[in-house]
N, CA, C and O atoms as a GROMACS GRO file, in nm:
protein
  472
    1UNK      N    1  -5.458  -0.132  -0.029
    1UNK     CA    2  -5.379  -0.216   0.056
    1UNK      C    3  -5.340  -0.139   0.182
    1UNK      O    4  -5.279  -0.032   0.180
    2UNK      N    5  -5.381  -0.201   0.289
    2UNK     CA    6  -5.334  -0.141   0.388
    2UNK      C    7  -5.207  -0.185   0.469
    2UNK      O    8  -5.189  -0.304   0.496
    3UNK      N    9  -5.098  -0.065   0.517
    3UNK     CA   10  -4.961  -0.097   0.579
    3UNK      C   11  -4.977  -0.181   0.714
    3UNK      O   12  -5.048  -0.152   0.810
    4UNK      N   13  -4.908  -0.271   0.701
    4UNK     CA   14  -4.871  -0.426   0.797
    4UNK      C   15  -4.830  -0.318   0.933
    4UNK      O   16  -4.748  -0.229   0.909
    5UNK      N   17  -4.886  -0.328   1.066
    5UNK     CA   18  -4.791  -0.318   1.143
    5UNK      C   19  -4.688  -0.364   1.208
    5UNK      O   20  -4.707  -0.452   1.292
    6UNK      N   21  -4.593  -0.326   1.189
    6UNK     CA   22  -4.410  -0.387   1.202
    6UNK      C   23  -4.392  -0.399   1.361
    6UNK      O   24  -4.276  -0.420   1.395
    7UNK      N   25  -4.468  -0.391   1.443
    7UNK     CA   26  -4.407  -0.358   1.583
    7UNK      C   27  -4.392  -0.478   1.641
    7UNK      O   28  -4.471  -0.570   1.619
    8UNK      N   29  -4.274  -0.490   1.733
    8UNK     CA   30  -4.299  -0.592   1.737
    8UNK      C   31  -4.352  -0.648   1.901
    8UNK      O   32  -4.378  -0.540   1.955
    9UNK      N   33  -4.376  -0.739   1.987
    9UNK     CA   34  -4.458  -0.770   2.076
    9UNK      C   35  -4.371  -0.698   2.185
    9UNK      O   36  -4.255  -0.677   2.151
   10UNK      N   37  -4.417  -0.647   2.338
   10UNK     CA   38  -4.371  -0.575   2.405
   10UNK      C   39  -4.286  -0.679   2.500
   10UNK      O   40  -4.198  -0.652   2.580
   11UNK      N   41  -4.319  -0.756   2.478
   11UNK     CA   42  -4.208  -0.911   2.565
   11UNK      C   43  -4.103  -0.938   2.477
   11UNK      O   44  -4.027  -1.023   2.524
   12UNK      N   45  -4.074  -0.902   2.377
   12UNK     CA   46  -3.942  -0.965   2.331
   12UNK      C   47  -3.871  -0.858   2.334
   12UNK      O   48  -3.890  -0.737   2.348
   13UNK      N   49  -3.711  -0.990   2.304
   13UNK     CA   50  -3.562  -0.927   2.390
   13UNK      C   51  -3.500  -0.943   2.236
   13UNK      O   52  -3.490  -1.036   2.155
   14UNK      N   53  -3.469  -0.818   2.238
   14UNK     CA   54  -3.432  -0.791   2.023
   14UNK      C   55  -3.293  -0.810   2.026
   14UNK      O   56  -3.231  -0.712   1.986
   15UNK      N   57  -3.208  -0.927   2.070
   15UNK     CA   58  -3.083  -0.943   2.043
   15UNK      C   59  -3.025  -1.002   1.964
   15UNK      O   60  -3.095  -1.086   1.906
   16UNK      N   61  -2.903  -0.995   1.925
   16UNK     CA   62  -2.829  -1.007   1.789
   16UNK      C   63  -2.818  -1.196   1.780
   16UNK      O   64  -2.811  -1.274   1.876
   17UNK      N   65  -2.818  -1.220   1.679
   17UNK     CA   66  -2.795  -1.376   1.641
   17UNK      C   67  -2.648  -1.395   1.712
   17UNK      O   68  -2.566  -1.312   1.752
   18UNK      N   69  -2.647  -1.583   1.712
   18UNK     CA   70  -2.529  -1.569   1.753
   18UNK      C   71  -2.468  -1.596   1.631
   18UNK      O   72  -2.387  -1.688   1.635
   19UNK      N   73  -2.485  -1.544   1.531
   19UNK     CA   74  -2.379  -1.540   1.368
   19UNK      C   75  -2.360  -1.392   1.410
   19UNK      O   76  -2.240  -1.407   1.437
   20UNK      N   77  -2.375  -1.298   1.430
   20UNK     CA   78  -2.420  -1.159   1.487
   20UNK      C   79  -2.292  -1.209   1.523
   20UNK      O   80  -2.187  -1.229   1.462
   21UNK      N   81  -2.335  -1.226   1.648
   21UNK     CA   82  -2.234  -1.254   1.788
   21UNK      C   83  -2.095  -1.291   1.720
   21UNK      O   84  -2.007  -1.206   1.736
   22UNK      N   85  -2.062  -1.403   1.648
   22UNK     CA   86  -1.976  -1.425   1.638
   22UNK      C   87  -1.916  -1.337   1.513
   22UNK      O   88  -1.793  -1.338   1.511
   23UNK      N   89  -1.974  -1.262   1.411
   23UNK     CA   90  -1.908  -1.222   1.338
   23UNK      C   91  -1.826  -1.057   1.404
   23UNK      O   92  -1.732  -0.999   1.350
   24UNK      N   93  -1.890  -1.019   1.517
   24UNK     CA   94  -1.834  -0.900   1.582
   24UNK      C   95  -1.697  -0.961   1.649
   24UNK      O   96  -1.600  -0.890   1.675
   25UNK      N   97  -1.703  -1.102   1.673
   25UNK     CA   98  -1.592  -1.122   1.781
   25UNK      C   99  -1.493  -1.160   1.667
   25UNK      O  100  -1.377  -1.177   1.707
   26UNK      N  101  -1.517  -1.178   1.518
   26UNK     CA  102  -1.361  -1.214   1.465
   26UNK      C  103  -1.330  -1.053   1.412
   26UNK      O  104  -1.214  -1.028   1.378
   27UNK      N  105  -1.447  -0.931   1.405
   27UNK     CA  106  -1.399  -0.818   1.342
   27UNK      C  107  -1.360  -0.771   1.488
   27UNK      O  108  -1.359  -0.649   1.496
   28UNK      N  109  -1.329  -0.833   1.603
   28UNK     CA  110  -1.255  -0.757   1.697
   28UNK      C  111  -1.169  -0.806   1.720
   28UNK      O  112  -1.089  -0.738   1.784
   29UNK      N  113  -1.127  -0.939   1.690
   29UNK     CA  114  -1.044  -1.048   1.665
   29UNK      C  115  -0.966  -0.978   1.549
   29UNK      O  116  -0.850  -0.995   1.587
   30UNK      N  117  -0.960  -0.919   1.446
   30UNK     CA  118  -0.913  -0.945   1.309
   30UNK      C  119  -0.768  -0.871   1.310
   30UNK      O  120  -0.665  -0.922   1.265
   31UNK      N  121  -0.777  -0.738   1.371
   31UNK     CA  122  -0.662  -0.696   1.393
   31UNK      C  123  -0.581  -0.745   1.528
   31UNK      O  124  -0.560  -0.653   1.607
   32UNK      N  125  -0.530  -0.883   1.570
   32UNK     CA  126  -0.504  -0.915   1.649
   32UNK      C  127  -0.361  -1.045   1.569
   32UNK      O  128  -0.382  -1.131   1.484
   33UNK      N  129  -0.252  -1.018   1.626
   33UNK     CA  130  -0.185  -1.143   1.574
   33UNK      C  131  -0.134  -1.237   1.711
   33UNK      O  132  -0.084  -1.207   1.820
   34UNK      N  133  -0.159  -1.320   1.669
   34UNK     CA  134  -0.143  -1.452   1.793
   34UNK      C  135   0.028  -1.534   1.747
   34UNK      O  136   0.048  -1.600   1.645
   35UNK      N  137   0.123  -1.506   1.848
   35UNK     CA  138   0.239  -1.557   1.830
   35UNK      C  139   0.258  -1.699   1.855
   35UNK      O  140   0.243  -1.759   1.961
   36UNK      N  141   0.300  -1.754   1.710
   36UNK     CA  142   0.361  -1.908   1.806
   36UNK      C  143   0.458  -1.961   1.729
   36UNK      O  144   0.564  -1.905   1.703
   37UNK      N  145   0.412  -2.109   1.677
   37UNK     CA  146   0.579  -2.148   1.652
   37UNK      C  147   0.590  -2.198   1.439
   37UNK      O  148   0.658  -2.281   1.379
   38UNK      N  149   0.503  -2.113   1.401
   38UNK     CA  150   0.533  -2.079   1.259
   38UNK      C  151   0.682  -1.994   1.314
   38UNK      O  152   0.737  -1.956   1.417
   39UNK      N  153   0.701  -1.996   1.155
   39UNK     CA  154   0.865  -1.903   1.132
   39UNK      C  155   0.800  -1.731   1.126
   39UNK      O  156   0.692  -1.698   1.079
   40UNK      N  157   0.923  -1.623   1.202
   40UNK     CA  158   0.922  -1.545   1.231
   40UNK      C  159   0.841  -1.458   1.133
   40UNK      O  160   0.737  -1.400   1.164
   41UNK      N  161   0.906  -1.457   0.999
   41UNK     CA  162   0.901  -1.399   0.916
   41UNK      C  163   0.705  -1.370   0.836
   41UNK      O  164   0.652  -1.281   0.770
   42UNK      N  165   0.653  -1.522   0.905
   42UNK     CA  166   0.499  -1.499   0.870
   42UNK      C  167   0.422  -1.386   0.970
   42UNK      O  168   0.315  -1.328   0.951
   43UNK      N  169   0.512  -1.379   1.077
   43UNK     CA  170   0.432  -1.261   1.129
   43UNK      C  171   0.413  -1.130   1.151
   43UNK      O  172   0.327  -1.062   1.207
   44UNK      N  173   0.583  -1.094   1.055
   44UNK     CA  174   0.637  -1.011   1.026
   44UNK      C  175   0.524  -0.967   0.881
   44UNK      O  176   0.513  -0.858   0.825
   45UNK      N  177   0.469  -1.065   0.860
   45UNK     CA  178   0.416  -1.034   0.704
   45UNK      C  179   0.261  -1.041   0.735
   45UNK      O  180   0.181  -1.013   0.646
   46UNK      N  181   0.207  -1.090   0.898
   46UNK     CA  182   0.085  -1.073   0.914
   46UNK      C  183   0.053  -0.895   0.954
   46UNK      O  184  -0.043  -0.818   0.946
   47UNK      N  185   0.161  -0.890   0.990
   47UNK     CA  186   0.142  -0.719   1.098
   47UNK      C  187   0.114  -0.636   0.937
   47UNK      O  188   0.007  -0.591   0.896
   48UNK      N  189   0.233  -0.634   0.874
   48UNK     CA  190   0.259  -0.552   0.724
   48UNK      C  191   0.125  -0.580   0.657
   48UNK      O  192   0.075  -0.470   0.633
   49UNK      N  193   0.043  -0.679   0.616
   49UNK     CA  194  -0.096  -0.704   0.601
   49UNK      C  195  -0.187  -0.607   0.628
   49UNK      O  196  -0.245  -0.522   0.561
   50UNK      N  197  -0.184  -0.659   0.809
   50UNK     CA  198  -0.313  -0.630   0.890
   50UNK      C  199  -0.269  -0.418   0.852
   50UNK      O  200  -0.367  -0.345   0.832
   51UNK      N  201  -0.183  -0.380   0.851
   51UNK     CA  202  -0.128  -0.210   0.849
   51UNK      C  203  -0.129  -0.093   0.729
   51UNK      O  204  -0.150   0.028   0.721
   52UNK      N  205  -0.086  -0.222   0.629
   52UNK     CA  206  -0.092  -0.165   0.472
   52UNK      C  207  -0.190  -0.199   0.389
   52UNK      O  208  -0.231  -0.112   0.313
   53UNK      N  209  -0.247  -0.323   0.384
   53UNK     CA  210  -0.354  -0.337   0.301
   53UNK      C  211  -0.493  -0.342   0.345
   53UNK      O  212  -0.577  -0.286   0.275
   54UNK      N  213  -0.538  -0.417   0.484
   54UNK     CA  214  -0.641  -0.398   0.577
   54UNK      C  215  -0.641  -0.234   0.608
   54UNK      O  216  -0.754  -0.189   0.586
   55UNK      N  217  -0.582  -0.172   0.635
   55UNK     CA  218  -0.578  -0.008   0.663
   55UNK      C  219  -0.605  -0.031   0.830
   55UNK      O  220  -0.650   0.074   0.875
   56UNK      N  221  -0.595  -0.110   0.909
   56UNK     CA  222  -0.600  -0.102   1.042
   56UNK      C  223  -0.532  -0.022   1.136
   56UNK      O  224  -0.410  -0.016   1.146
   57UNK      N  225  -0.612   0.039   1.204
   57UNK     CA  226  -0.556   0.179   1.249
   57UNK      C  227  -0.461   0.132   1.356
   57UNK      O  228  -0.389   0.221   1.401
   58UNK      N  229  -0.441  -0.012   1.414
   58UNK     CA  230  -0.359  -0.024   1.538
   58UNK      C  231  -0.359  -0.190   1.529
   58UNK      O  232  -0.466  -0.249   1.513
   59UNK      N  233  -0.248  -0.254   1.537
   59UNK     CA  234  -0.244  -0.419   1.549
   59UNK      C  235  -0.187  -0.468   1.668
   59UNK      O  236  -0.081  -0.431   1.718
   60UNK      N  237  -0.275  -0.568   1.718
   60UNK     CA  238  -0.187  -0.588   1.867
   60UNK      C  239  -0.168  -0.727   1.868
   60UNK      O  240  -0.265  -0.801   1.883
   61UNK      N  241   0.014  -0.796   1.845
   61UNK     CA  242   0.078  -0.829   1.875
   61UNK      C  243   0.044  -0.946   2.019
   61UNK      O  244   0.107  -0.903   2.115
   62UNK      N  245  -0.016  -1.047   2.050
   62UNK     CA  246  -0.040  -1.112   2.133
   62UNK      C  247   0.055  -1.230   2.160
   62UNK      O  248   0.083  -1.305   2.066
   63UNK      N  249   0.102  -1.250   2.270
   63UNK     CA  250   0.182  -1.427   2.298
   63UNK      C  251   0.218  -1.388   2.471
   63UNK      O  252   0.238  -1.294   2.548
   64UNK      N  253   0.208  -1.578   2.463
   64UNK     CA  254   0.193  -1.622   2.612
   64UNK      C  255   0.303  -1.697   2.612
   64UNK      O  256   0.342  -1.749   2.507
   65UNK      N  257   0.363  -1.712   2.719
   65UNK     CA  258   0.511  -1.786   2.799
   65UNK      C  259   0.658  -1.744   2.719
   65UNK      O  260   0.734  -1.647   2.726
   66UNK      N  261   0.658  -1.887   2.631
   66UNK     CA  262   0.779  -1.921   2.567
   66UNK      C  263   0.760  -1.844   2.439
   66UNK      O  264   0.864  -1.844   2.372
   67UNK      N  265   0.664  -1.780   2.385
   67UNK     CA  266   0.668  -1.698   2.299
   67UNK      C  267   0.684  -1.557   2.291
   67UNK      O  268   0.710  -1.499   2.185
   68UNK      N  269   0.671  -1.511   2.379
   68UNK     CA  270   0.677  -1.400   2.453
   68UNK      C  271   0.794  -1.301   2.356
   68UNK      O  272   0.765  -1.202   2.290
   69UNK      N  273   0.936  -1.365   2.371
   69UNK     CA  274   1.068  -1.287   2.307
   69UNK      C  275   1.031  -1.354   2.155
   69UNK      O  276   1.098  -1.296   2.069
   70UNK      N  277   0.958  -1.442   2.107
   70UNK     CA  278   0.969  -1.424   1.945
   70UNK      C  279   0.881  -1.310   1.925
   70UNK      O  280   0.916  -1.224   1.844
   71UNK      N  281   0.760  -1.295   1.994
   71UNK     CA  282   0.669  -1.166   1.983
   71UNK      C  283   0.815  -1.026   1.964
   71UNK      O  284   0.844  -0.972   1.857
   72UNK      N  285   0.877  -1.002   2.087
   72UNK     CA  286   0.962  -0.900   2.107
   72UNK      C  287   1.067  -0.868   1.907
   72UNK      O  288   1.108  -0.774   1.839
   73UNK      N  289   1.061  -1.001   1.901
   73UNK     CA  290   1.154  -1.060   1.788
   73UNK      C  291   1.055  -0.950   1.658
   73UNK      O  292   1.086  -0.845   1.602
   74UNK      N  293   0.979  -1.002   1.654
   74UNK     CA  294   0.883  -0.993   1.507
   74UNK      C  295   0.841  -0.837   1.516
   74UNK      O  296   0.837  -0.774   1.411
   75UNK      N  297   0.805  -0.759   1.662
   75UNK     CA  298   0.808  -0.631   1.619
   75UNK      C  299   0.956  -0.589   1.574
   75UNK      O  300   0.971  -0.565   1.454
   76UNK      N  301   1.067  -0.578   1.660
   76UNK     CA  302   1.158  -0.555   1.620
   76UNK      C  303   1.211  -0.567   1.503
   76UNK      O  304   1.310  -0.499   1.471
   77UNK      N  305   1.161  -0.643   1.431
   77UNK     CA  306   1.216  -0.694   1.318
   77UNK      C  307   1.107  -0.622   1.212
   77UNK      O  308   1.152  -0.566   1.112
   78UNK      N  309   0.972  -0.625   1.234
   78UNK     CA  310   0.882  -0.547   1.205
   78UNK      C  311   0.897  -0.378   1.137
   78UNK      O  312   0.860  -0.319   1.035
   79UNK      N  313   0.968  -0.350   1.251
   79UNK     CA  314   1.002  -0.184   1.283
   79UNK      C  315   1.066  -0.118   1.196
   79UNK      O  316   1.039  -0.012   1.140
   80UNK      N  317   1.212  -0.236   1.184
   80UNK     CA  318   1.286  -0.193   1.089
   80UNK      C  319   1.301  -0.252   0.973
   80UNK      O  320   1.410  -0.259   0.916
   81UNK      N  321   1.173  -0.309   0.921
   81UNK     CA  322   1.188  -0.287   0.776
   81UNK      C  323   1.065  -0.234   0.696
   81UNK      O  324   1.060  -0.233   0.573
   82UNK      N  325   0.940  -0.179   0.803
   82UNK     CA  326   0.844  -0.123   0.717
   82UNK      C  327   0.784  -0.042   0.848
   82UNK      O  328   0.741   0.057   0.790
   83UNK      N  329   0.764  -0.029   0.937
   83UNK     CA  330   0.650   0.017   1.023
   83UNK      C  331   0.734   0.184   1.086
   83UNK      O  332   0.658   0.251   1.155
   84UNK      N  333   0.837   0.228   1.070
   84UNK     CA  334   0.904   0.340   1.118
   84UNK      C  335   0.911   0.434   0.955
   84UNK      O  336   0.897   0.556   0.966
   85UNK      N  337   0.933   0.373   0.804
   85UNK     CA  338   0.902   0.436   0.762
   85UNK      C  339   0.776   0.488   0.707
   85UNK      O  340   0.767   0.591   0.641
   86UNK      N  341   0.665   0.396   0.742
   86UNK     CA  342   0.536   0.455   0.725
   86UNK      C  343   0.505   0.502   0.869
   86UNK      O  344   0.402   0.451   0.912
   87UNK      N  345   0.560   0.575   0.946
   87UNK     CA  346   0.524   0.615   1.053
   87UNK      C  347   0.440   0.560   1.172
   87UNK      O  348   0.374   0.633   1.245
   88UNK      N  349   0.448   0.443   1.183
   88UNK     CA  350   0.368   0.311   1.257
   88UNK      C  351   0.509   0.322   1.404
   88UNK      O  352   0.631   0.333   1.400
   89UNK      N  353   0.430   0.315   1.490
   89UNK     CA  354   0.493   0.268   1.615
   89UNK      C  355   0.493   0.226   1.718
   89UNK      O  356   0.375   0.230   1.754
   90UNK      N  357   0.568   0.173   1.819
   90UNK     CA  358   0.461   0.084   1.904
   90UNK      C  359   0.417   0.191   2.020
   90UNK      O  360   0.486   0.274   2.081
   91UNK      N  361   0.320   0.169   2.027
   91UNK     CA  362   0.202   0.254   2.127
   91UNK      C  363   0.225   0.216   2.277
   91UNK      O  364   0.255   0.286   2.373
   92UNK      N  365   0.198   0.064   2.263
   92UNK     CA  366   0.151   0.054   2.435
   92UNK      C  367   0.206  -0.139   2.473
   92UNK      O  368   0.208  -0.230   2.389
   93UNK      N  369   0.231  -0.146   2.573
   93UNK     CA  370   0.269  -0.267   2.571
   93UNK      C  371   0.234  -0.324   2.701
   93UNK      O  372   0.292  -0.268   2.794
   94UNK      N  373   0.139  -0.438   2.739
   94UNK     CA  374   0.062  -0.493   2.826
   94UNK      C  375   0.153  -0.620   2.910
   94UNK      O  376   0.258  -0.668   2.867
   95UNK      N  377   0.113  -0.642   2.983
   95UNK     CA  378   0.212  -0.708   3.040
   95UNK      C  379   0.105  -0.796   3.120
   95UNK      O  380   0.037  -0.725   3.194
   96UNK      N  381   0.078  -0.902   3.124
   96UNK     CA  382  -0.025  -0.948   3.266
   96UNK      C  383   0.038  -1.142   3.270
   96UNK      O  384   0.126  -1.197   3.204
   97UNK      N  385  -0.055  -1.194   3.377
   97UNK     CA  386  -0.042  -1.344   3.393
   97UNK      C  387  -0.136  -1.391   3.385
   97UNK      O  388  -0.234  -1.316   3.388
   98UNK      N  389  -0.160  -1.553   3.369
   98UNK     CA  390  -0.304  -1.615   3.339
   98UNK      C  391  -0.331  -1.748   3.420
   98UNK      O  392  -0.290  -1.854   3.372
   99UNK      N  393  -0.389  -1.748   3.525
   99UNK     CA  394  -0.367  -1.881   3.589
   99UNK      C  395  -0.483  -1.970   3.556
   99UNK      O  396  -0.593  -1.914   3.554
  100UNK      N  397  -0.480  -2.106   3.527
  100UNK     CA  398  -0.540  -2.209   3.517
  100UNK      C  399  -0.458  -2.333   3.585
  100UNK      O  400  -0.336  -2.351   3.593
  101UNK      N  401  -0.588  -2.427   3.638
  101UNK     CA  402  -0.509  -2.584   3.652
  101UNK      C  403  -0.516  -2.668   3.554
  101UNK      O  404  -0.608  -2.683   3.474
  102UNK      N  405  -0.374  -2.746   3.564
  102UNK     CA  406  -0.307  -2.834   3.475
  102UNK      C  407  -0.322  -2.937   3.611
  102UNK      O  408  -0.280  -2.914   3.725
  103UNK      N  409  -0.408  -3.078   3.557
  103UNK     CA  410  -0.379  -3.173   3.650
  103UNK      C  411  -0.397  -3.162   3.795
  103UNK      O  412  -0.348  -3.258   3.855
  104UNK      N  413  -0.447  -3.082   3.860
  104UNK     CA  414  -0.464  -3.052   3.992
  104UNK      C  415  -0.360  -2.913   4.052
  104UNK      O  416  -0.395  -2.861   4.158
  105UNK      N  417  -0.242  -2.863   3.985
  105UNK     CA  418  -0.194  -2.774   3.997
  105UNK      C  419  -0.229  -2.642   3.929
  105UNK      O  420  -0.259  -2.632   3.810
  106UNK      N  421  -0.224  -2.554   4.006
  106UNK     CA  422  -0.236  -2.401   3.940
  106UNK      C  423  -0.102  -2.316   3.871
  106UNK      O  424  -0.009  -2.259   3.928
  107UNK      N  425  -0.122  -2.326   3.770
  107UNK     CA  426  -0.010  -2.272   3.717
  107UNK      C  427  -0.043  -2.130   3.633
  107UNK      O  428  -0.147  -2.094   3.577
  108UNK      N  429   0.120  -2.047   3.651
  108UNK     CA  430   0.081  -1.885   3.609
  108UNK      C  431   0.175  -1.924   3.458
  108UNK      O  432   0.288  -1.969   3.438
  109UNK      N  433   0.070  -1.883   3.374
  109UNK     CA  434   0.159  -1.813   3.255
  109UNK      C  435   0.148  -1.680   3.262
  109UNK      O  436   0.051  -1.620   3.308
  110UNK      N  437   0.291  -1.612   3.198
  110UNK     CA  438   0.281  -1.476   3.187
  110UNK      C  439   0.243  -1.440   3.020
  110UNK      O  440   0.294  -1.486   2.918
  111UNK      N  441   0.175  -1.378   3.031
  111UNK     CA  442   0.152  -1.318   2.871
  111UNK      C  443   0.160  -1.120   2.809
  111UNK      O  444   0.150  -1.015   2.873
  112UNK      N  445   0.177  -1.144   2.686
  112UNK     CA  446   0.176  -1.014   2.670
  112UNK      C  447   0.122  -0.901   2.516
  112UNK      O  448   0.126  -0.923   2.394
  113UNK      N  449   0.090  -0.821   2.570
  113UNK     CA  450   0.011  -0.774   2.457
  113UNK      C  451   0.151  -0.674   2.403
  113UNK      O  452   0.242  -0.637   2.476
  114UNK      N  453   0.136  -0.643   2.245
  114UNK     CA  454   0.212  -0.517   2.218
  114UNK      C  455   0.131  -0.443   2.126
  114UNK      O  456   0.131  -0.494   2.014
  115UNK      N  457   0.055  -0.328   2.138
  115UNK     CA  458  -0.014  -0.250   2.019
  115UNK      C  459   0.082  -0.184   1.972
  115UNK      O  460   0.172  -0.133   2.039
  116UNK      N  461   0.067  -0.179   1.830
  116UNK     CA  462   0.160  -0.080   1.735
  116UNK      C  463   0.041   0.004   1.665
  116UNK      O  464  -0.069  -0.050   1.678
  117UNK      N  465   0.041   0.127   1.594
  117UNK     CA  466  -0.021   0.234   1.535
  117UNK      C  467  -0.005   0.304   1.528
  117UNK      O  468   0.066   0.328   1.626
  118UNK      N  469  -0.017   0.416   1.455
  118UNK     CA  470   0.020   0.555   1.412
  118UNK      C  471   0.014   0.650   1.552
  118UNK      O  472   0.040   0.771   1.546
   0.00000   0.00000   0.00000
């Protein structure tokens, strides 16, 4: 029996599926928590998750406008009841705006990132 040659044609473009594609964007997605208007306490228990049992080396804390101070809320609240004694802290904190039109107007939301990690 002779070995098949595997090569493959010099015109093709060897890129990833888009199942590929999309499964990289939720494992870059995964350590990410998105703030909104569940109760505080689930996100207090998504961070403790994504830190202690995922083993994620850094979780970043995401919310836009009116969510903004429950974000502030849930690390804080975060901090002091699990993330200071396993030595977790917040790292870095992003600050930016996002403009899109609503209806013919341009409107700015402000949004903000908070990474926490060792």
């Amino acid at each position: 029996m002779e070995p098949q040659n595997q090569q493959s044609p010099p015109n093709s473009n060897p890129e990833p599926s888009s199942e590929t594609k999309v499964q990289d964007n939720e494992k870059k997605d995964d350590n990410v928590i998105f703030i909104g208007e569940k109760p505080l306490i689930n996100y207090v228990r998504g961070i403790s998750v994504q830190l202690s049992v995922k083993k994620s080396p850094e979780v970043i804390v995401r919310s836009r406008g009116k969510f903004i101070s429950k974000a502030v809320d849930v690390v804080e609240v975060a901090k002091r009841r699990f993330l200071e004694k396993e030595g977790f802290k917040v790292k870095d904190m992003k600050i930016a705006s996002e403009e899109f039109e609503r209806e013919g107007r341009k409107i700015n939301v402000s949004t903000m990132d908070i990474i926490i990690g060792k």
